[in-house]
N, C-alpha and C positions, 0 to 999 in steps of 0.2 A: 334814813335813820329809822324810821316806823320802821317801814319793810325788815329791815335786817332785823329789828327788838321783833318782832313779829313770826318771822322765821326760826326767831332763837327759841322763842316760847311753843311754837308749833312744834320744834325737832325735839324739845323739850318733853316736853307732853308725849308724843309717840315713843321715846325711848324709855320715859319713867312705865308707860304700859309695856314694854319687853321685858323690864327688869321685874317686875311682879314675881313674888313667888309661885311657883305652880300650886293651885291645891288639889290635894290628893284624893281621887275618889274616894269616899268610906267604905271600906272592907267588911263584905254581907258574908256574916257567919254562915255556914253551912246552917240550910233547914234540918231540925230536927225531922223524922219523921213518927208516922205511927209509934207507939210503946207497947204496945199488942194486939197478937188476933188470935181471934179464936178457928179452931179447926174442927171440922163434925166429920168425920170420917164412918163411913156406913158401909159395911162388906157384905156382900153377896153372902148367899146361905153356899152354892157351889165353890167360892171364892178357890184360886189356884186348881186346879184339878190336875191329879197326877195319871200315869197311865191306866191306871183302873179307877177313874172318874173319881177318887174319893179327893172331898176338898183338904185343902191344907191353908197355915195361916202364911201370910206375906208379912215382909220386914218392910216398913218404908221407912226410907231419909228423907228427912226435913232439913231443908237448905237453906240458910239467911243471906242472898245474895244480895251486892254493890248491883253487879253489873250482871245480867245472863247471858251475853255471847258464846259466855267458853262453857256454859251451861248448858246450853240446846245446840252446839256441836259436839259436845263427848258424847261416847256411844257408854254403854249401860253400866261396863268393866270398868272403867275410866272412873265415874263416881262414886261408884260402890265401894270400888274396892284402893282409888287412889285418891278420893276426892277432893284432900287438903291440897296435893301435888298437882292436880289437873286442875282446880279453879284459882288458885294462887289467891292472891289479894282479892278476887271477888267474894272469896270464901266467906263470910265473916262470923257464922255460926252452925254449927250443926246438931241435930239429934235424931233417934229414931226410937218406933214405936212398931210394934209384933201387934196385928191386927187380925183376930183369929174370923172363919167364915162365919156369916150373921150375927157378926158382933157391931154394935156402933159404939164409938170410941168420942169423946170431947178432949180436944186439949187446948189450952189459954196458955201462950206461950210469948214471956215476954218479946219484943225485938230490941234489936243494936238499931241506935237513931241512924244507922246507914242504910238501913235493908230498904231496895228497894221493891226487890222481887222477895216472894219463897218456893224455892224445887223442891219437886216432889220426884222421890225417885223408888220405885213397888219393884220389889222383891222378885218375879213371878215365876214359876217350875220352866216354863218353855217363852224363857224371855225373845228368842229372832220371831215368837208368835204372839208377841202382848203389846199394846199401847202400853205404855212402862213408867212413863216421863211427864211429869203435868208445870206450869208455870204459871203463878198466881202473883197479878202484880199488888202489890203493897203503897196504898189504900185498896182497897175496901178492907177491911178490920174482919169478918165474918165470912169462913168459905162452907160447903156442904160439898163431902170429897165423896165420891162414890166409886167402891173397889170392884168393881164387876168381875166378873169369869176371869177373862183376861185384857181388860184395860182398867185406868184411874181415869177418871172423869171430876169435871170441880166446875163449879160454881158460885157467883158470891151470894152469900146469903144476907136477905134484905129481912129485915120485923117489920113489922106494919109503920113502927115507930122512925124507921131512917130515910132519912131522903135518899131520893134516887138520884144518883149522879149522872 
């Protein structure tokens, strides 16, 4: 008679622990990220040269990207000129800014709390002969872009005041 009240109470016990509710993990908001950065853009006094060595100014796009795969595989056409249709949902912001030779340029530009990256994509007269294409991952808040002859060069720019990550 124990045994069996004893059995009842054990079979008891393990099935009231099966019928528990599950509890649901709590659903982690997407992190915001950054809300802006700053851009230092600095052009060569040569910047773009045409066939008779005189400099000219370059267009660059400024890109807000999710994700940059489809980003650092399109070729130059592809973002220039299809950007929206070629990155699709990575897309999530654009702009551009005419950068004349030895000119430096700032710009503070908010972001979308998605951007993880920002592309960089220069204009340049003899593009199958330029570095073209730059990707700046999002943090660090501060880059210093450098437009050379024919490449874009970047940087994160540090003040004395930020820690170094």
């Amino acid at each position: 008679m124990i045994r069996t009240m004893l059995m009842a109470a054990v079979t008891t016990l393990l099935l009231s622990g099966c019928s528990k509710d599950e509890v649901a993990a709590p659903v982690q908001p997407e992190v915001a990220g950054p809300t802006s950065v700053t851009l230092y853009f600095s052009a060569a006094a040569g910047l773009n040269p045409g066939a008779n060595g005189q400099a000219a100014p370059v267009r660059v796009r400024i890109l807000e990207l999710k994700n940059s795969a489809g980003f650092s595989r399109a070729d130059y056409f592809a973002l220039a000129e299809r950007g929206p249709a070629t990155l699709g949902a990575d897309l999530l912001d654009q702009d551009e800014v005419l950068v004349q030779p030895g000119e430096q340029v700032r710009i503070d530009r908010p972001l979308n709390p998605l951007t993880r990256q920002i592309g960089l994509v220069v204009g340049y007269r003899e593009i199958d002969q330029a570095q073209w294409r730059s990707l700046l991952p999002v943090p660090p808040l501060d880059y210093q872009i450098s437009l050379d002859v024919r490449a874009v060069r970047s940087a994160a720019h540090t003040s004395p005041t930020s820690t170094a990550q």
